[in-house]
C-alpha positions in Angstrom: -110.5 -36.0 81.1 -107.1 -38.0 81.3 -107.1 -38.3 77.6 -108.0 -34.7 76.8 -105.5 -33.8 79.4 -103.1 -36.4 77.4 -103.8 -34.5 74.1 -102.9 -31.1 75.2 -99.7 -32.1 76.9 -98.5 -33.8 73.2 -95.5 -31.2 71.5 -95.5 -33.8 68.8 -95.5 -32.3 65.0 -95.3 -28.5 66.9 -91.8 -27.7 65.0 -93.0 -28.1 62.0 -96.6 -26.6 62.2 -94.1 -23.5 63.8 -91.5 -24.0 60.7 -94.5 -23.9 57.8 -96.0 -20.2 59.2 -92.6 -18.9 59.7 -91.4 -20.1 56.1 -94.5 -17.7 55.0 -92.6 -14.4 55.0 -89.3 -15.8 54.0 -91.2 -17.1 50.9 -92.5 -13.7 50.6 -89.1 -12.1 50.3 -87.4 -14.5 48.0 -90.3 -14.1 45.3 -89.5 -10.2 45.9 -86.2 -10.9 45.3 -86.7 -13.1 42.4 -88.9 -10.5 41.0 -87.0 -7.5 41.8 -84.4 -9.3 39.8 -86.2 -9.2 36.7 -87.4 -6.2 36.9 -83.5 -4.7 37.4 -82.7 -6.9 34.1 -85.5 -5.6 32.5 -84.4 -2.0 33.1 -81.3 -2.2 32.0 -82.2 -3.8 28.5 -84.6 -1.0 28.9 -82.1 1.6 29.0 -79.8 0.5 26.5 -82.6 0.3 23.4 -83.6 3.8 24.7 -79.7 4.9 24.5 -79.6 3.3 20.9 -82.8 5.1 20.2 -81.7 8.5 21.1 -78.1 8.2 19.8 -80.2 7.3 16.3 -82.3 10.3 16.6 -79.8 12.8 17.5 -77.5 11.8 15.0 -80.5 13.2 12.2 -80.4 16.5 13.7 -82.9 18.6 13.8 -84.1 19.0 10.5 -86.2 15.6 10.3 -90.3 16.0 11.4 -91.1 14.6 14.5 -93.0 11.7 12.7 -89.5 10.6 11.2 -87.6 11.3 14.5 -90.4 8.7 16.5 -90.1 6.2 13.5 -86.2 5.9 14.2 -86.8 5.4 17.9 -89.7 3.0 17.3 -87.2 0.8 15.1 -84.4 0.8 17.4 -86.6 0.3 20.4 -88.1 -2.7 18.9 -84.7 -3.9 17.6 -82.8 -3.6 20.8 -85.5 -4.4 23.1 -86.8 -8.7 23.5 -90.0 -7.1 26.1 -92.6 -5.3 24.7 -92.5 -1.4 25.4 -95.2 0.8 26.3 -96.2 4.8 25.9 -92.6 5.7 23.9 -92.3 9.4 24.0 -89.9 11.6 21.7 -89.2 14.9 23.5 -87.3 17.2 21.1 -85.8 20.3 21.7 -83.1 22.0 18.9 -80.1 19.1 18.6 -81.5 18.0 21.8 -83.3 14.7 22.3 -84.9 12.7 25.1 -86.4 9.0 24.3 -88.7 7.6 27.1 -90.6 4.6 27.1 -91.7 2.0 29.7 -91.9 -2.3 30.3 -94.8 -3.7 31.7 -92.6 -6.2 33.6 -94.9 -9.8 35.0 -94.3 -10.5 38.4 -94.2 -14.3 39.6 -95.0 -13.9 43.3 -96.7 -10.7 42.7 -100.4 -12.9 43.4 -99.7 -12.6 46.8 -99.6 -8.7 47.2 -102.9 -8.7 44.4 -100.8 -7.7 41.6 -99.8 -9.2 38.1 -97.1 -6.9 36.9 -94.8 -3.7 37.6 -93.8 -1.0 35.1 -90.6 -0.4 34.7 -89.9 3.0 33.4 -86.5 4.9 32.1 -85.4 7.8 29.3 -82.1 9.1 28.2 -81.1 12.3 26.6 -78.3 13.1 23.5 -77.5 16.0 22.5 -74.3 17.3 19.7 -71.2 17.5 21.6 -69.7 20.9 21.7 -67.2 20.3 19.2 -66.0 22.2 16.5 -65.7 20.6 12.7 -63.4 21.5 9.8 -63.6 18.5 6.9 -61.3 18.2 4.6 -63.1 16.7 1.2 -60.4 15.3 -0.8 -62.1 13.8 -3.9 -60.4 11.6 -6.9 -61.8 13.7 -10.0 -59.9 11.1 -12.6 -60.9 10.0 -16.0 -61.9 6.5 -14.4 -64.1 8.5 -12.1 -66.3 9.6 -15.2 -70.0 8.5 -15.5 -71.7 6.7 -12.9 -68.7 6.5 -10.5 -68.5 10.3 -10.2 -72.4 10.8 -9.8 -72.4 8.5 -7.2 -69.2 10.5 -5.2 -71.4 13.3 -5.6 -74.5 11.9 -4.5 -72.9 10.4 -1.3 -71.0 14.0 -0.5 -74.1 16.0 -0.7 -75.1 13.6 1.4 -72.8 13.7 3.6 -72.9 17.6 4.0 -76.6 17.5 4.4 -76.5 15.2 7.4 -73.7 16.8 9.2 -75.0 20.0 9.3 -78.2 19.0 10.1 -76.9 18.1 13.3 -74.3 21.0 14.4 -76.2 24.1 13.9 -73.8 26.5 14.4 -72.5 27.4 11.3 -69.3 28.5 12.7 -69.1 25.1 14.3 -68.8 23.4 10.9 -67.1 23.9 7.7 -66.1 22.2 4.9 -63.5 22.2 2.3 -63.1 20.7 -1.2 -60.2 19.4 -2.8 -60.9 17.8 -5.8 -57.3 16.0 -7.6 -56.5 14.3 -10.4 -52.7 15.1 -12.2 -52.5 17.9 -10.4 -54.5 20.5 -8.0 -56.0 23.8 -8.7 -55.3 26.5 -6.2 -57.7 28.7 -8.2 -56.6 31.5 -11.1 -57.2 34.6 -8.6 -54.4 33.7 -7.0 -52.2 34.7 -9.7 -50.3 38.5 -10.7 -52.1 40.9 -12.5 -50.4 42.4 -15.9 -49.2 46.4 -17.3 -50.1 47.2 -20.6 -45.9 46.8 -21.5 -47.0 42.9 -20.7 -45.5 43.2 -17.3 -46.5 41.9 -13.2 -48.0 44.4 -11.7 -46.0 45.1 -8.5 -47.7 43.8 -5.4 -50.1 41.8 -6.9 -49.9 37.9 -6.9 -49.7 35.8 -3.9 -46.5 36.0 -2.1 -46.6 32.4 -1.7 -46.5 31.6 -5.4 -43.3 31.6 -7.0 -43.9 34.7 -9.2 -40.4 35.4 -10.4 -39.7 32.5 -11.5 -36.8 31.7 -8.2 -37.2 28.4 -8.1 -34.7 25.7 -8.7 -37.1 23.4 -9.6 -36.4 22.0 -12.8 -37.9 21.6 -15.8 -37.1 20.7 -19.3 -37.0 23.6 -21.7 -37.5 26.3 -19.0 -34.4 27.7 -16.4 -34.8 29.5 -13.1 -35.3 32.9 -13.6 -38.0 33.0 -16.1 -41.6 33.7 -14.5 -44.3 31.3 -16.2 -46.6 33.7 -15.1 -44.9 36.0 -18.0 -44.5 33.2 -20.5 -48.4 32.3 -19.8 -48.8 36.0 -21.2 -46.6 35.8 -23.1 -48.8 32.8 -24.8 -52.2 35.2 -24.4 -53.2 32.7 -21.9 -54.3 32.4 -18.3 -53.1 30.7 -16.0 -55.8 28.1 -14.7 -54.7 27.7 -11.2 -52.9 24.2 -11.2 -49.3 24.3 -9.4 -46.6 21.4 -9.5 -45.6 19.5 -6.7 -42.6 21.4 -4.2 -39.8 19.7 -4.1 -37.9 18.2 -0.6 -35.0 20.2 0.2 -32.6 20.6 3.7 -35.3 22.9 5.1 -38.2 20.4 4.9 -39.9 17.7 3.3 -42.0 20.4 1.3 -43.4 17.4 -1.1 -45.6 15.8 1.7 -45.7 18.7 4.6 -47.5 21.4 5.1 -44.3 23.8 5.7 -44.6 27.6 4.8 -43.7 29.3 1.7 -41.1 31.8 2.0 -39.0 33.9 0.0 -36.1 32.8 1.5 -36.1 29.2 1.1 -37.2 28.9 -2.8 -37.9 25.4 -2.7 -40.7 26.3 -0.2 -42.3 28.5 -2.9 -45.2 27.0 -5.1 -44.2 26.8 -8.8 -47.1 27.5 -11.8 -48.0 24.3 -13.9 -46.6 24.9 -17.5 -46.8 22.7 -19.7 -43.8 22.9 -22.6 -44.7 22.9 -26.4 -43.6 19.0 -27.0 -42.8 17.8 -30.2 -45.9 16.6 -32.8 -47.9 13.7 -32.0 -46.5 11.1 -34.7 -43.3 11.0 -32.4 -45.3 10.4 -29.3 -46.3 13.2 -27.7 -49.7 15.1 -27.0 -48.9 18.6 -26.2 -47.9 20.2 -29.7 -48.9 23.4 -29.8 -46.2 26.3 -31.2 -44.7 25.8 -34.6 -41.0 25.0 -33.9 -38.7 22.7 -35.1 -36.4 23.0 -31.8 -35.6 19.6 -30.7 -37.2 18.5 -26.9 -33.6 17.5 -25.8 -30.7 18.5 -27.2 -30.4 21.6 -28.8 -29.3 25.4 -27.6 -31.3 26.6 -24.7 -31.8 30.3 -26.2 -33.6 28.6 -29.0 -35.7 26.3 -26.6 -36.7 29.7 -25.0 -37.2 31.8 -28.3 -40.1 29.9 -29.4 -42.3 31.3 -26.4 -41.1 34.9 -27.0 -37.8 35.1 -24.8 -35.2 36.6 -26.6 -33.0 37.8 -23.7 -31.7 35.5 -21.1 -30.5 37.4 -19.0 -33.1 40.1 -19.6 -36.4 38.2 -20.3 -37.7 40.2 -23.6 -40.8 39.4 -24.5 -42.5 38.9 -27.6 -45.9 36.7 -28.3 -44.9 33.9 -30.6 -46.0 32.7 -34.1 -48.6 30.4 -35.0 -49.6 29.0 -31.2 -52.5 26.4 -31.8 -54.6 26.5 -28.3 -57.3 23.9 -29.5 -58.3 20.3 -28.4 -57.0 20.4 -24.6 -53.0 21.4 -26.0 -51.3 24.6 -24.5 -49.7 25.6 -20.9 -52.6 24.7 -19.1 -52.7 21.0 -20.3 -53.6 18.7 -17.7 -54.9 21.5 -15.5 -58.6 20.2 -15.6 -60.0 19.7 -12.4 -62.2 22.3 -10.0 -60.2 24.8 -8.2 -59.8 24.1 -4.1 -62.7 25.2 -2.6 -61.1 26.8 0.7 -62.7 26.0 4.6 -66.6 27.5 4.2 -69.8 27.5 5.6 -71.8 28.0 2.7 -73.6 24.2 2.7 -75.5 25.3 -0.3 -72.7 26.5 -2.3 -70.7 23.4 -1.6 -73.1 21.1 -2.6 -73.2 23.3 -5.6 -69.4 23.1 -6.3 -69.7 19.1 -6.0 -72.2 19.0 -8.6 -70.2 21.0 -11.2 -67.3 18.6 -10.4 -65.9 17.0 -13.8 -63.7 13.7 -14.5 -60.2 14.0 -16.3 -56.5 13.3 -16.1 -54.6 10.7 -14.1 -54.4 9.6 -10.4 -52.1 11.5 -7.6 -53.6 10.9 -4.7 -50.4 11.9 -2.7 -50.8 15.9 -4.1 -54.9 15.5 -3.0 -53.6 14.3 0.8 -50.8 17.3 0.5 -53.6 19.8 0.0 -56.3 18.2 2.2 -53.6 19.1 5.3 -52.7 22.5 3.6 -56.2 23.3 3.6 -57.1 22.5 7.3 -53.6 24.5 8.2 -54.2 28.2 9.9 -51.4 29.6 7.4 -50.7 30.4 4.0 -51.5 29.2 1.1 -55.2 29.5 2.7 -55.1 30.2 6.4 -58.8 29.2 6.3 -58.5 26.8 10.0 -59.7 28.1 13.0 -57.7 28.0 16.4 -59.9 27.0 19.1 -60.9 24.4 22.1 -62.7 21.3 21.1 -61.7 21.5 17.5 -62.1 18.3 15.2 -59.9 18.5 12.3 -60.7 15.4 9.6 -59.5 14.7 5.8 -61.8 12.0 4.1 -59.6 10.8 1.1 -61.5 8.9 -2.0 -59.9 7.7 -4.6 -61.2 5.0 -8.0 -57.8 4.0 -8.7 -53.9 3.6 -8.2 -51.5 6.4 -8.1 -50.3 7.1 -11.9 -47.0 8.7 -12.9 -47.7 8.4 -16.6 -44.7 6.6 -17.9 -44.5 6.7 -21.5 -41.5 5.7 -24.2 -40.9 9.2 -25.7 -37.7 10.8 -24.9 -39.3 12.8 -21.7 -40.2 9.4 -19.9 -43.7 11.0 -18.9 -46.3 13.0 -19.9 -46.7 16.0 -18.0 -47.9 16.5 -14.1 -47.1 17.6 -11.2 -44.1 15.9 -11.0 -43.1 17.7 -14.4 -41.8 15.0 -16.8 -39.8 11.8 -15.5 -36.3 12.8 -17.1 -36.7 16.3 -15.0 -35.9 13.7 -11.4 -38.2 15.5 -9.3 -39.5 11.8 -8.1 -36.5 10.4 -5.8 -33.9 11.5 -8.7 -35.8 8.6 -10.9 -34.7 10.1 -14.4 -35.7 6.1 -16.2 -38.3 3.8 -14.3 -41.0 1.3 -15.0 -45.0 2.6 -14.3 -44.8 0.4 -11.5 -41.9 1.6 -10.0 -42.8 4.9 -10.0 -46.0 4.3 -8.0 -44.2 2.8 -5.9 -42.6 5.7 -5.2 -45.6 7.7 -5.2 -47.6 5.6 -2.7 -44.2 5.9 -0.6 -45.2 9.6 -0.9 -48.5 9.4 -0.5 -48.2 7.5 3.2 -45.5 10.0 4.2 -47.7 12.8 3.4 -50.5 11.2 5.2 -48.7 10.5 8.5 -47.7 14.2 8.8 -51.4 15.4 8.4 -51.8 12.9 11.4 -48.4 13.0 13.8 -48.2 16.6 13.0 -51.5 18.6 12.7 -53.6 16.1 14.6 -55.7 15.2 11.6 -58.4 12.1 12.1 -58.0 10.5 8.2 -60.8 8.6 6.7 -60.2 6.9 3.2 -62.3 5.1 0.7 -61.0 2.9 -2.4 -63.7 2.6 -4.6 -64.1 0.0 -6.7 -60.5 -0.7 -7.1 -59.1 -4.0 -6.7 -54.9 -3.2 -6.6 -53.7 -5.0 -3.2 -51.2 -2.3 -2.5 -53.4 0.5 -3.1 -55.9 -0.7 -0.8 -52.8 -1.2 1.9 -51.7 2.1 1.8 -55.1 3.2 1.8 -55.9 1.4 4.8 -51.8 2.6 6.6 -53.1 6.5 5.9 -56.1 6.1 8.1 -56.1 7.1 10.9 -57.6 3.7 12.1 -58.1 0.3 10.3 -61.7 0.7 10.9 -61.4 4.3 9.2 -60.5 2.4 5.7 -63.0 1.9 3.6 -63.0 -0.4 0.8 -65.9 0.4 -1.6 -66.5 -2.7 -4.4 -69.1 -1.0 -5.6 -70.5 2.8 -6.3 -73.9 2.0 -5.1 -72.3 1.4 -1.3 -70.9 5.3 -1.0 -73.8 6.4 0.4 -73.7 3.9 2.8 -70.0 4.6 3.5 -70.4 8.5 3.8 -73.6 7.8 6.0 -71.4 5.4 8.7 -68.3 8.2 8.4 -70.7 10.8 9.4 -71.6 9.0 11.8 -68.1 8.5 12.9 -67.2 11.6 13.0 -70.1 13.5 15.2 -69.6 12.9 18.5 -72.2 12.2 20.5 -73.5 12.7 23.9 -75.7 11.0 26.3 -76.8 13.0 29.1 -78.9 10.5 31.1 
């Protein structure tokens, strides 16, 4: 009895026979800890591949079948996500999408509570933010462009139209615009006066933003303020095509590279017809022979100059149709004016598309009169007052372009062949009346940044550009300075990448939502 006594009195080894069943639930709560852990990490990963997922869905729109719309979740899901997801759902309603999908997460000190694993479930919703588009298309139509270069552009801007408004189905909510540019732009024919049967402009007709009368000081060889090309093209029995030169800086506004309105009362502001001047015949260097007349391109009486297109007057402008005018092979007033007309802000997706298609390749490379026109047709004024004025409004000019800007120097007597810029001798770029091709692009890229940073300090223009498949260093720099970001430049070595490029602008330029 002593010893059992003895035994039962003995504390020895109690602490830590105490300590082992009180380490039990503490045990217990750091493998819930541990595990809760994971499953917290879990979720998160979760939740990001499912925000990737629906971002990638949304941004189809709703035009894709429900089949496509769970194979882009299903990609970016497995992708995005290291665990393996279970019972992915695609809800879709309109632009709307929700992505849901759970994680059968393994639980290390689950075993004591009889269980293996935990799901972990989570979605998230994207919709089209309520924005407003307009996009200004401003396409290099060039001779280099021709062939598989310009089928590409095409391919990769129907694309582009076809994804956009597959995701903004408000057509009022999105429009484009097309500017395609080579030596010059085309405004579009209708624009111009209609004609009496005495041969002259019908009052009121014409708009008043072109220079009808003739008022400018712009100048030009052969021709003198005063004298309306409209009449001359007449005159000719030709129509005008559409193309107009560049406007020319003045004390009232950089006109050249802004988007200032045309009014009466400062000419310069006024947009001047493209005419291009009989030259002399092609064995002395020139293209544009097309009136028989032995009248010498410099030099020589002015009323003579002006007889040969049927001005006898000047003071009084009397008109009557020249002799022997050979419109044949590309020669006349309208040389040079090639490209599509503008297509002005629109809706119609279909007829766009259509427009791009019909788009042809000739002339040289003036990117800075593209940029000029890509801001003039996003502006709510005149020369197409096409923008909207409204909350939430994107305004964006993507600018492509195959090559370098080209004045078309040449050793005749004019310095140039014709463009926008008239003929070098005329001054109209910086007062340069003799420079070297590479000056003059110089001058024109010069141009073409300054005309670029108004569309962006002044109209609040987001600027994308693309150089395809050009190598020049300074193009690609002044490229890269008009956009609006450094990530917003595009360099293009190759035309099969355009779609690709027009895919990740589209992308860009749809903002996105989540809402979970």
């Amino acid at each position: 009895m002593a010893a059992l006594r003895k035994f039962g009195a003995d504390r020895a080894g109690n602490f830590a026979m105490i300590a082992a069943v009180a380490m039990l639930p503490l045990v217990g709560i750091a493998g819930f800890a541990v595990d809760y852990s994971n499953m917290s990490r879990v979720r998160v990963q979760l939740q990001q591949a499912l925000d990737s997922a629906v971002l990638a869905v949304a941004q189809k729109g709703s035009k894709i079948s429900d089949a496509e719309a769970e194979g882009i979740a299903e990609r970016f899901m497995s992708g995005n996500l290291d665990p393996k997801y279970i019972d992915l759902q695609v809800l879709r309603s309109g632009t709307s999408v929700t992505v849901q999908a759970k994680v059968d997460v393994g639980l290390y000190f689950g075993g004591v509570l009889g269980r293996k694993s935990m799901p972990v479930s989570a979605s998230s919703s994207a919709d089209v933010a309520l924005l407003s588009y307009e996009i200004a298309l401003v396409l290099d139509t060039t001779g280099s462009m021709r062939g598989g270069k310009l089928q590409a552009m095409k391919d990769a801007v129907t694309g582009l139209i076809d994804d956009i408004s597959a995701q903004v189905s408000d057509k009022e909510r999105l429009k484009f615009s097309l500017v395609p540019f080579a030596t010059f732009v085309n405004v579009g024919p209708q624009y111009g006066p209609e004609f009496d049967r005495k041969g002259r402009i019908k009052k009121g007709t014409g708009a008043e933003w072109l220079d009808i009368k003739g008022k400018s000081d712009i100048p030009q060889v052969e021709l003198k303020a005063g004298i309306s090309r409209f009449e001359l093209f007449h005159n000719l029995g030709q129509e005008w095509k559409g193309c107009v030169e560049t406007r020319m800086a003045s004390k009232k506004g950089d006109h050249d590279v802004d988007d200032t309105p045309a009014v009466a009362s400062e000419k310069a502001s006024m947009f001047v017809p493209a005419f291009a001047i009989d030259e002399p015949s092609r064995d002395e260097g020139y293209w544009n022979d097309y009136i028989d007349s032995e009248v010498p391109v410099l030099g020589g009486l002015l009323g003579l100059k002006l007889k040969k297109y049927g001005v006898q007057d000047l003071l009084g402008l009397v008109l009557s149709p020249p002799k022997n005018v050979d419109i044949s092979s590309g020669k006349g007033p309208n040389r040079g004016c090639d490209m599509q007309p503008i297509t002005p802000l629109s809706s119609d997706y279909r007829d766009l598309e259509r427009k791009v298609g019909e788009l042809q390749a000739n002339g040289n490379t003036n990117i800075m009169e593209g940029v000029a026109w890509g801001m003039r047709v996003l502006s709510p004024h005149e020369p197409f007052a096409g923008s909207a004025s409204r909350n939430g409004l994107q305004k964006i000019m993507i600018v492509l372009t195959d090559g370098s800007n080209v004045f078309g120097n040449t050793g005749n007597d004019l310095g140039s062949s014709y463009s926008s810029f008239g003929y070098l001798i005329d001054g109209r770029l910086d007062g340069l009346t003799l420079a070297s091709s590479s000056v003059t692009t110089r001058r024109m890229n010069d141009k073409t940044l300054a005309a670029c940073n108004n569309a962006k300090e002044k109209y609040d223009i987001d600027i994308y550009t693309i150089r395809l498949e050009e190598p020049d260093v300074n193009t690609g720099t002044m490229l890269r300075d008009c956009a609006s970001d450094p990530s917003q430049f595009f360099d293009a070595p190759s035309r099969s990448q355009l779609k690709d490029v027009f895919r990740a602008i589209g992308e860009k330029i749809i903002e996105l939502r989540l809402s979970s």
